[in-house]
C-alpha positions as CSV (number, residue, x, y, z in Angstrom):
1,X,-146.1,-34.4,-25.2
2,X,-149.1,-35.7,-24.2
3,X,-152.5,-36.6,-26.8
4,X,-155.4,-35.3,-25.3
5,X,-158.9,-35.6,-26.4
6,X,-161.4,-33.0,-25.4
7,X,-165.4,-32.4,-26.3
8,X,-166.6,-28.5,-26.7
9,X,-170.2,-27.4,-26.2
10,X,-172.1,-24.2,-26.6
11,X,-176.0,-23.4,-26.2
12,X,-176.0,-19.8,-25.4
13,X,-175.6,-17.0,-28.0
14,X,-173.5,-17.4,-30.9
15,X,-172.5,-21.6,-30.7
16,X,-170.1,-21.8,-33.5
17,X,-168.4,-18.5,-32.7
18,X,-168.0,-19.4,-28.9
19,X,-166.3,-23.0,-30.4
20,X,-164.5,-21.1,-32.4
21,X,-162.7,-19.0,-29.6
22,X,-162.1,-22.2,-27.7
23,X,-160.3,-23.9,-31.1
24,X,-158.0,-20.8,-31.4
25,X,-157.3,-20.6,-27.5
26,X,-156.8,-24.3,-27.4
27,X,-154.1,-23.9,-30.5
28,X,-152.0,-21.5,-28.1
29,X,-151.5,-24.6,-25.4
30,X,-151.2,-27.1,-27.6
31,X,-151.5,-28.4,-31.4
32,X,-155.0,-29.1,-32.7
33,X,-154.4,-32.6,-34.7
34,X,-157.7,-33.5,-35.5
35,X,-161.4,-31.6,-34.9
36,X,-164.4,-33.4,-35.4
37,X,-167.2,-31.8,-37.9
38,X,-169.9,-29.7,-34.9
39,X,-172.9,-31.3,-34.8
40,X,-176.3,-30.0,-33.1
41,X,-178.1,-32.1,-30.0
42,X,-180.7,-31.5,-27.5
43,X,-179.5,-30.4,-24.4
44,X,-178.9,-33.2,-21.4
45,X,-179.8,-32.5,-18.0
46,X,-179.7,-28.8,-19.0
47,X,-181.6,-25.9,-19.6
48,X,-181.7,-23.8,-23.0
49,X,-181.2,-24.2,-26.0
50,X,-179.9,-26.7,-28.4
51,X,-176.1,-27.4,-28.5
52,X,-173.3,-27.6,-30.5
53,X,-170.9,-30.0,-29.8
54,X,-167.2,-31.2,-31.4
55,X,-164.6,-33.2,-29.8
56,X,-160.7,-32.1,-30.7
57,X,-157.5,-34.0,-30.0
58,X,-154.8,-32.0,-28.9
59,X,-151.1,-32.7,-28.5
60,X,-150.1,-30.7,-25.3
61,X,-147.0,-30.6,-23.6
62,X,-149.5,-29.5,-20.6
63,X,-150.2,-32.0,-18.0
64,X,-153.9,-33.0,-17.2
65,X,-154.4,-30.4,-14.3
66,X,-152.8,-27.9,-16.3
67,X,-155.1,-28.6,-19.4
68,X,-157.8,-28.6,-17.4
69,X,-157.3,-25.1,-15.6
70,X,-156.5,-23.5,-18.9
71,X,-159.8,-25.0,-20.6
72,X,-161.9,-23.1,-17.4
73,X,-159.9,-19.6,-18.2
74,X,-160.9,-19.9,-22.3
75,X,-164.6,-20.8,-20.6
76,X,-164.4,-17.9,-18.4
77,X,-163.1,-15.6,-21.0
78,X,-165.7,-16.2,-23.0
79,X,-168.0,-15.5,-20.6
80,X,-169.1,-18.8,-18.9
81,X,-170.1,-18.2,-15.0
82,X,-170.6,-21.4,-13.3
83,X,-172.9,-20.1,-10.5
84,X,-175.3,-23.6,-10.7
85,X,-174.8,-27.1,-12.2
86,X,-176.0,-28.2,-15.4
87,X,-176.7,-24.3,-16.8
88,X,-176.9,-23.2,-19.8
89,X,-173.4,-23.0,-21.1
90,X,-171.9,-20.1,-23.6
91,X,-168.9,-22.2,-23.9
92,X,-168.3,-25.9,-21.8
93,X,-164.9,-27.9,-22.4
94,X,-164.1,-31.0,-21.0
95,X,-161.3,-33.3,-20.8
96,X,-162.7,-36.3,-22.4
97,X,-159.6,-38.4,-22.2
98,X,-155.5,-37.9,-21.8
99,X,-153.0,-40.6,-23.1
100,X,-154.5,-43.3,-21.5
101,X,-154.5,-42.0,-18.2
102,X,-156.7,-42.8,-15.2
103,X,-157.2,-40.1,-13.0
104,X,-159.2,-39.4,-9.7
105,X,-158.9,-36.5,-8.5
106,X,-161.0,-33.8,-6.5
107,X,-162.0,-31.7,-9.5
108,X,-160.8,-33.7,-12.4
109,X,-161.5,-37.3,-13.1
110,X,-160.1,-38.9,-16.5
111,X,-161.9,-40.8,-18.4
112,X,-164.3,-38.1,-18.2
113,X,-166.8,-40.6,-15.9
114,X,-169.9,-40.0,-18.4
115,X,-168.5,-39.9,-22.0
116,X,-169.6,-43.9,-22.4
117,X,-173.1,-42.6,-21.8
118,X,-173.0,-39.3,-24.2
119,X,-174.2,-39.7,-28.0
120,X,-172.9,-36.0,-28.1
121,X,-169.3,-36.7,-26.9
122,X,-169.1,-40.2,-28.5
123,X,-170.4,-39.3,-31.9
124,X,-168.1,-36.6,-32.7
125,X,-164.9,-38.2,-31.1
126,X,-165.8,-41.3,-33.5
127,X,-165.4,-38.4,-36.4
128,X,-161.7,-38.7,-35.0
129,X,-160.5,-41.7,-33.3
130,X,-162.9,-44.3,-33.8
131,X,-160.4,-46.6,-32.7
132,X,-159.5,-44.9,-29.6
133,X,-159.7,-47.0,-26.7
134,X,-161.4,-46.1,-23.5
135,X,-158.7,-46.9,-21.1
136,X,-160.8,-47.9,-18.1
137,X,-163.7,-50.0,-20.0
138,X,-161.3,-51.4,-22.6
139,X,-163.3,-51.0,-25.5
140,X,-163.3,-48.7,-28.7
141,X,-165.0,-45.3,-29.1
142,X,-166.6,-46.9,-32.1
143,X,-168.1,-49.6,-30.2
144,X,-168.9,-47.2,-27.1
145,X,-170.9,-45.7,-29.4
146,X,-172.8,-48.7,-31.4
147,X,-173.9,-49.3,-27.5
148,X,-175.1,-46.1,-27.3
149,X,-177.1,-46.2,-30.4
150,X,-178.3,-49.9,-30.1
151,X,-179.4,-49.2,-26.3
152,X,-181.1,-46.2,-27.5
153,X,-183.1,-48.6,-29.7
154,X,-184.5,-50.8,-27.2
């Protein structure tokens, strides 16, 4: 069994109900050990509406292109089309990290490459694991995200 971490976002239609669905489909491939309270941000190189975000970590027994094809199915059963990049999104779900995998793959890469940049991933997976450590850039999720904020300062 594997410990994954993942971040959910919706912006279209009805955000906590769409993060909801994706909660209750992600229980069927996996437990849910830990979700983060949802917390609303402006959208980032997208269109629409304001978003709300969580982060969930979820013991699998899935392997990371497995996870990953299963989190697109709940997206597309909820309706999410991806027909451009960076669109509005009724439900988006992204592998944020896996074990401490490092992954490069067409498709899927692990550590998600822009989490270290994202207040909206970093803050709520600090809800959760803020000792989590970023397996590529060696350094906490808590202190990932005290760069974020004292950058953001500047």
């Amino acid at each position: 069994m594997a410990r994954a971490y993942l971040g959910l976002g919706s912006n279209v239609g009805d955000r906590e109900r769409h993060l909801r669905f994706a909660m209750g489909g992600l229980s069927r491939v996996g437990t849910v050990l830990a979700r983060a309270p949802l917390i609303e941000t402006e959208p980032v190189d997208c269109p629409g509406g304001m978003f709300l975000n969580t982060c969930v970590c979820l013991e699998s027994a899935l392997d990371p292109s497995e996870l990953l094809l299963a989190a697109m199915r709940l997206e597309q059963r909820r309706g999410r089309n991806r027909t451009t990049r960076n669109e509005p999104r009724v439900l988006d779900i992204d592998i944020l990290l896996y074990s401490d995998l490092v992954l490069c793959e067409k498709g899927l890469q692990i550590p998600h490459p822009r989490m270290h940049e994202r207040g909206f991933v970093l803050e709520p997976l600090a809800e959760i694991a803020p000792n989590l450590v970023h397996p590529s850039l060696n350094v906490t999720v808590r202190r990932l995200l005290a760069g974020l904020k004292g950058a953001a300062g500047k």
